[in-house]
BAMI-276667 format. One record per atom (N, C-alpha, C): residue in three letters; x, y, z. Coordinates in steps of 0.05 Angstrom, whole numbers, padded with zeros to 5 digits, always signed. Example, Ala and Ser with C-alpha at 12.3 -4.5 7.8 and 13.67 -1.06 7.14 Angstrom:
BAMI-276667
ALA+00264-00114+00156
ALA+00246-00090+00156
ALA+00264-00066+00156
SER+00257-00045+00142
SER+00273-00021+00143
SER+00258+00001+00157
This chain:
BAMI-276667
UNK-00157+00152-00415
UNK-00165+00132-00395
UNK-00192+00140-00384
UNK-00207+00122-00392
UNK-00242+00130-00380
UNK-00241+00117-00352
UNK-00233+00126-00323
UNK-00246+00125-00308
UNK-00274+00124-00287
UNK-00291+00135-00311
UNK-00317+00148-00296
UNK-00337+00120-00281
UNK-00327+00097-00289
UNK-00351+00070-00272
UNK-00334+00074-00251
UNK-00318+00076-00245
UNK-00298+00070-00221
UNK-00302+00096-00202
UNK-00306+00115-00209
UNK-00321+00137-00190
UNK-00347+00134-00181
UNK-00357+00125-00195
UNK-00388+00116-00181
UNK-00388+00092-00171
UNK-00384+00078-00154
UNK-00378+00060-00138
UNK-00391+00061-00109
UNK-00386+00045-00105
UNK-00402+00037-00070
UNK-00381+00045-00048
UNK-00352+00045-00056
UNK-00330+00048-00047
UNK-00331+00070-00034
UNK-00327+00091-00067
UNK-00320+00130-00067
UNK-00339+00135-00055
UNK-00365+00127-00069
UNK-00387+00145-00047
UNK-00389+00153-00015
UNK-00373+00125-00008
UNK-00384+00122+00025
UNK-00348+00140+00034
UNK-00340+00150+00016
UNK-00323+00171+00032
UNK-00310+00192+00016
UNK-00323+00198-00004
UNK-00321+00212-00018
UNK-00326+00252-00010
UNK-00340+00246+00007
UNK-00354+00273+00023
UNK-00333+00286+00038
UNK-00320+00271+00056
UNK-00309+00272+00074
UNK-00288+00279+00068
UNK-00270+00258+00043
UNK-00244+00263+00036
UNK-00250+00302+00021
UNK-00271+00300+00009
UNK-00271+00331-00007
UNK-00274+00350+00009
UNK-00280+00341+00041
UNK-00295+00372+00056
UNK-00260+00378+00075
UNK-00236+00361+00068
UNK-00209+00363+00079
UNK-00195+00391+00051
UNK-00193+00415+00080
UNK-00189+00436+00065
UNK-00161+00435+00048
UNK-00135+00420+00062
UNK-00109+00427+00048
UNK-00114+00413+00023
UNK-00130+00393+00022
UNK-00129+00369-00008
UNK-00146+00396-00025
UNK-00163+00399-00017
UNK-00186+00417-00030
UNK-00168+00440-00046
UNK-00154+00453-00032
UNK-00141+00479-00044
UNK-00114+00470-00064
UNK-00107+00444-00060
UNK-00089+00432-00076
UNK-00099+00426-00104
UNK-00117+00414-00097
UNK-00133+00405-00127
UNK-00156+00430-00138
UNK-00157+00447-00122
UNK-00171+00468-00137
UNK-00148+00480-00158
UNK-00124+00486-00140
UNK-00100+00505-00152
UNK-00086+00489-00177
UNK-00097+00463-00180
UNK-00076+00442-00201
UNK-00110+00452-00220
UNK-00125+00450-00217
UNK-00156+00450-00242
UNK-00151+00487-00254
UNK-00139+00496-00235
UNK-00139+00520-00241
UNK-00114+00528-00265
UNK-00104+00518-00251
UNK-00067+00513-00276
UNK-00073+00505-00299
UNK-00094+00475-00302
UNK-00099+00470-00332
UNK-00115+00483-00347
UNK-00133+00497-00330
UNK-00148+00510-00345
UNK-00137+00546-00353
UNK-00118+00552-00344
UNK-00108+00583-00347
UNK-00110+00585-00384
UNK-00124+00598-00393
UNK-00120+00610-00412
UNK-00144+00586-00441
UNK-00157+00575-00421
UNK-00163+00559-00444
UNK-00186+00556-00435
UNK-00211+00546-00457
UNK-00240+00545-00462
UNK-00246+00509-00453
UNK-00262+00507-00432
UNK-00261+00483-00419
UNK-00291+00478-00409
UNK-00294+00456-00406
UNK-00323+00443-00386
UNK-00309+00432-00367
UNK-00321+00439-00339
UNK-00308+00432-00308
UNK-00335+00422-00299
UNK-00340+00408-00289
UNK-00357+00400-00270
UNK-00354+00388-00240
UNK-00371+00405-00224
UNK-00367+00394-00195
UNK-00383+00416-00183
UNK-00388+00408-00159
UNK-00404+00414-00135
UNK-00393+00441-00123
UNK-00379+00458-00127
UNK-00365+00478-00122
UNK-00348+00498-00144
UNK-00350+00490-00172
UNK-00335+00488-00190
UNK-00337+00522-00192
UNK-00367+00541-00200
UNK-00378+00549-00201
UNK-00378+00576-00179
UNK-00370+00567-00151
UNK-00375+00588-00128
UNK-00341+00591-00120
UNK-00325+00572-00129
UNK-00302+00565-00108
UNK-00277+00557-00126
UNK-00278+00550-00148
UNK-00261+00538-00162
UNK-00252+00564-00189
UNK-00284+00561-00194
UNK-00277+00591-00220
UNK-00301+00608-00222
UNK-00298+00621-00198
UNK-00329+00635-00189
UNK-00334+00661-00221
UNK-00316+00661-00232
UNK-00312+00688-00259
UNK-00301+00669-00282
UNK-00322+00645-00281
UNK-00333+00637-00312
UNK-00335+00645-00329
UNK-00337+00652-00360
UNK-00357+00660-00365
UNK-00380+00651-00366
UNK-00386+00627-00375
UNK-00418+00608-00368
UNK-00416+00593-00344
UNK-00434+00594-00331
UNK-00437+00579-00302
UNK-00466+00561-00300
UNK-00471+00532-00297
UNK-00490+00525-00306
UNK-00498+00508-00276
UNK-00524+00510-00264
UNK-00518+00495-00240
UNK-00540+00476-00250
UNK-00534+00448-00250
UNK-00546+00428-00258
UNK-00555+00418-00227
UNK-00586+00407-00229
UNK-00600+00407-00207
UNK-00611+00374-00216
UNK-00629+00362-00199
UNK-00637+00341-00199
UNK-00663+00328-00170
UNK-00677+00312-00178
UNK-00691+00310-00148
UNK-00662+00277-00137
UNK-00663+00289-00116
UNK-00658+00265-00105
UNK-00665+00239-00107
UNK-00696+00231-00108
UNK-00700+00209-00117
UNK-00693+00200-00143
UNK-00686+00217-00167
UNK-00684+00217-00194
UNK-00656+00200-00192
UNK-00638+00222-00183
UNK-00610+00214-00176
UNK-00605+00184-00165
UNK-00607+00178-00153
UNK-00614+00153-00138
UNK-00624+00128-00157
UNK-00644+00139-00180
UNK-00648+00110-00189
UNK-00622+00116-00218
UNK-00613+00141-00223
UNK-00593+00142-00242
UNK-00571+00135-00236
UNK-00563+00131-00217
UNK-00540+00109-00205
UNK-00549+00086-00193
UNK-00567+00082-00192
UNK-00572+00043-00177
UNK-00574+00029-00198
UNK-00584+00051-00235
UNK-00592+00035-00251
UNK-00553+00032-00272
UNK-00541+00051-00263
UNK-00515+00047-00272
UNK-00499+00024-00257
UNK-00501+00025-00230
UNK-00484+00006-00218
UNK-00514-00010-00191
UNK-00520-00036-00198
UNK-00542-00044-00183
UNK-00525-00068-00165
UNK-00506-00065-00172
UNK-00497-00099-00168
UNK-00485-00089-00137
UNK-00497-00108-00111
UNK-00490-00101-00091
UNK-00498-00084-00069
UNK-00518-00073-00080
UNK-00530-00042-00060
UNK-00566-00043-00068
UNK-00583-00032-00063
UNK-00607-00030-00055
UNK-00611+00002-00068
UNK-00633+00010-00082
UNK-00640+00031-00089
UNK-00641+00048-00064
UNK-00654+00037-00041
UNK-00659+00057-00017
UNK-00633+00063-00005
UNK-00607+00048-00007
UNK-00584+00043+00001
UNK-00567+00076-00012
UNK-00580+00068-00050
UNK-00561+00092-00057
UNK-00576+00119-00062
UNK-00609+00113-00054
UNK-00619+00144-00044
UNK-00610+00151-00018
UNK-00605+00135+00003
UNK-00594+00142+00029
UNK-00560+00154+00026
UNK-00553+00147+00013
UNK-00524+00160+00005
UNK-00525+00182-00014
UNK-00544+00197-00024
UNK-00540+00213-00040
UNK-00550+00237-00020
UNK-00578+00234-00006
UNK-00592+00251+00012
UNK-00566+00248+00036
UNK-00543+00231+00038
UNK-00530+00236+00058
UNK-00499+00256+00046
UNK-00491+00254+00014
UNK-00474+00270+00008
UNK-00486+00295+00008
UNK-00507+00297+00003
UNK-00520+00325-00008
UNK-00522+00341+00013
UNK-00520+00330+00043
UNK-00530+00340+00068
UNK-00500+00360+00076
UNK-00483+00339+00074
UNK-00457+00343+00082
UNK-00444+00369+00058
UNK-00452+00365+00035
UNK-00439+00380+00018
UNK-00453+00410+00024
UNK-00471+00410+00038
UNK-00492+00438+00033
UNK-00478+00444+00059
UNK-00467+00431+00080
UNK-00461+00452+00108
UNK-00435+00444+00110
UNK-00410+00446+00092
UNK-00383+00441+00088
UNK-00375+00471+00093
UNK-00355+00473+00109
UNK-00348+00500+00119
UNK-00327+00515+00090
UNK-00320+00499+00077
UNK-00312+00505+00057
UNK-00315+00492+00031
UNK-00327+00508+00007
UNK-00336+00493-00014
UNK-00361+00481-00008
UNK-00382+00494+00003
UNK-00407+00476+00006
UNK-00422+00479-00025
UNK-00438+00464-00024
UNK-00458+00462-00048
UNK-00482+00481-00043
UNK-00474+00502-00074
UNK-00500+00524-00080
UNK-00496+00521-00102
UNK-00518+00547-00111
UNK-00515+00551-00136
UNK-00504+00584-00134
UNK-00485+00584-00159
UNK-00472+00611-00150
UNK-00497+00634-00171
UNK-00496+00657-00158
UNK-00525+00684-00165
UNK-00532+00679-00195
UNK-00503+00683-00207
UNK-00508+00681-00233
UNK-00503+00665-00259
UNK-00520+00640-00244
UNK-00509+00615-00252
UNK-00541+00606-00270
UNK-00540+00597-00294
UNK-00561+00580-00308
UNK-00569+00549-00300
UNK-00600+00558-00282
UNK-00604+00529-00269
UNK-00609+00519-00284
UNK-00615+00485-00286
UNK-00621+00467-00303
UNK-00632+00444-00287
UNK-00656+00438-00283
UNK-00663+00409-00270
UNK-00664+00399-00292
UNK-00652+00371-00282
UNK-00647+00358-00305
UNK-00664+00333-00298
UNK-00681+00332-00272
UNK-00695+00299-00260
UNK-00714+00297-00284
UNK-00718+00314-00309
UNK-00749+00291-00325
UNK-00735+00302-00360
UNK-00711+00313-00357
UNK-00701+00318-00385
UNK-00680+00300-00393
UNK-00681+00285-00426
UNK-00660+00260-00431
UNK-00632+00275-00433
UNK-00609+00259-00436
UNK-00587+00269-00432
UNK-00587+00290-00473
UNK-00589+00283-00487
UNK-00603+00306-00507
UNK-00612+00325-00513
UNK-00635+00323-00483
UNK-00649+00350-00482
UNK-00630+00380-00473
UNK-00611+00359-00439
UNK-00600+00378-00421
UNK-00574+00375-00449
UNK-00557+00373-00462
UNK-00543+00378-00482
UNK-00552+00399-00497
UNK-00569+00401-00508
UNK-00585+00419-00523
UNK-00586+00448-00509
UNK-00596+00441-00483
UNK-00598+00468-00462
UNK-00566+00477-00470
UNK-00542+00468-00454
UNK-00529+00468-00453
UNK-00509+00484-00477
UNK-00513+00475-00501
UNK-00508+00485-00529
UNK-00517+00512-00534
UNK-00538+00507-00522
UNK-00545+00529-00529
UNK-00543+00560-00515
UNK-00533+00555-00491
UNK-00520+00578-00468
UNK-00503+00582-00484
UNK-00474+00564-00483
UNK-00461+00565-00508
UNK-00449+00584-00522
UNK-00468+00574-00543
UNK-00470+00596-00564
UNK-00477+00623-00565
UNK-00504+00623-00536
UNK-00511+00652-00541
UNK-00493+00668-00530
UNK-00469+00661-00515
UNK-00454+00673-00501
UNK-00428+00671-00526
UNK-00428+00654-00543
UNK-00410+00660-00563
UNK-00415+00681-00586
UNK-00440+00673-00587
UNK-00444+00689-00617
UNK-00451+00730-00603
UNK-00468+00725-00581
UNK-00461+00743-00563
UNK-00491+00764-00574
């Protein structure tokens, strides 16, 4: 089941912050991501995934972006209904909230591989990506 248009929405966004910065849900669904992943080779992504979720990765990749970038990569996914300034004002307003969340705020954890990704195609940052990878496979 591909859910992913239905997460990016005008809906989730405008409370999406809020519902994630509620600590009992937070430690529930950390402890259920943690169960599926016990023992097995996985891609997790998320805003905390990295510091809070599975701080002893072995690859940790903190994918970065400018805000303005962000903003036209979702207005240009979902335009219907909202204003570019509308969904840069909602991103500069998750990003605010997620960085001073008393639990699970947004960093990058010490030894994590940054990646801005605001002027690289989805190919390029794949490529990056592959290639951590491997060097950590082939070793």
């Amino acid at each position: 089941i591909d859910i992913e248009d239905k997460l990016r929405t005008k809906e989730v966004d405008s409370v999406v912050a809020q519902v994630s910065a509620y600590p009992p849900l937070r430690s529930h669904v950390n402890e259920q991501l943690k169960a599926i992943a016990r023992g097995e080779d996985m891609i997790v992504e998320g805003r905390d995934i990295t510091t809070v979720v599975f701080p002893d990765a072995e690859l940790k990749i903190y994918f970065d972006a400018k805000p303005e970038i962000r903003a036209e990569r979702r207005f240009k996914q979902h335009p219907e209904g909202t204003t570019y300034e509308e969904v840069l004002a909602g991103v500069k307003a998750r990003d605010e909230i997620d960085r001073n969340k008393a639990v699970g705020a947004l960093k990058q954890a010490e030894d994590a591989l940054y990646i801005d990704t605001s002027y690289l195609t989805m190919d390029e940052v794949c490529e990056k990506v592959l290639s951590a990878i491997f060097a950590l496979k082939t070793g």
